[in-house]
N, C-alpha and C positions, 0 to 999 in steps of 0.2 A: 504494500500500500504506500509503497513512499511517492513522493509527491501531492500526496490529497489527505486531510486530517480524517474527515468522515468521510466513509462510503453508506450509503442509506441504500434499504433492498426493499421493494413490496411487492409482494407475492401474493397470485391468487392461488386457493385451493378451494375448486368448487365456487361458491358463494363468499366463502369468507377468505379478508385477507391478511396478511400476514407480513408485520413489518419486519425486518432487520437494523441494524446498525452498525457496522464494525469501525474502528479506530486503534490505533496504537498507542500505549501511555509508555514514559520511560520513567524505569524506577533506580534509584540505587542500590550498587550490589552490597549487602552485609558484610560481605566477606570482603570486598575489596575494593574501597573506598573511591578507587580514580576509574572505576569501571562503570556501564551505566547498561541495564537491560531493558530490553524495549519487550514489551508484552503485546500481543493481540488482545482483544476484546470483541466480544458477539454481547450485543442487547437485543431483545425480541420484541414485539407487542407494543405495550402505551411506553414504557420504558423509553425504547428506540426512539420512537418520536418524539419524546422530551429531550434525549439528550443532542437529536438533531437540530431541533428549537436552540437549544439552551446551551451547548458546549460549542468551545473558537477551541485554537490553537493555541496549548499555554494556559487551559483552565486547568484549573484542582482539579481530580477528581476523585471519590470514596468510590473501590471497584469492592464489589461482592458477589461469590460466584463460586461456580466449581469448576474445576479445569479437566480440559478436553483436549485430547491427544491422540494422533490419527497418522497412519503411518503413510507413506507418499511411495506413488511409483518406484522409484530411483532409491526408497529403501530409507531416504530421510526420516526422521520427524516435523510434523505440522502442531505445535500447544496453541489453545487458547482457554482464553477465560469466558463461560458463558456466564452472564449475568443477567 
């Protein structure tokens, strides 16, 4: 996702739809002070639409979530956090 802060998704299934959100935050690492890790994040439903409203580049934000890890063609790993 680099280049664009939010990406915003709406999805139909059937009748009803279905928002997304994804965005990147960068946290610091614990362990090692001059390092900085960038996390994924998935938001769903009214959630997503609030923080497409409401979050720029450079806001705070409180993430809460369980993480999600998915393994990729080429054998990589893909984490994110769904909140």
């Amino acid at each position: 996702m680099y280049g664009s802060f939010l990406n915003i998704l709406i999805r139909s299934v059937g009748e009803k739809k279905t928002t997304k959100c994804s965005f990147r935050i960068a946290v610091n690492n614990p362990r090692n002070k001059e390092e900085v890790l960038y996390m994924n994040i998935a938001v769903w439903g009214k959630s997503a639409e609030s923080c497409h409203k409401y979050l720029q580049k450079g806001s705070s934000v409180l993430v809460e979530g369980r993480i999600r890890q998915a393994t990729l063609e080429n054998g990589s790993y893909w984490t994110d956090v769904v909140a």
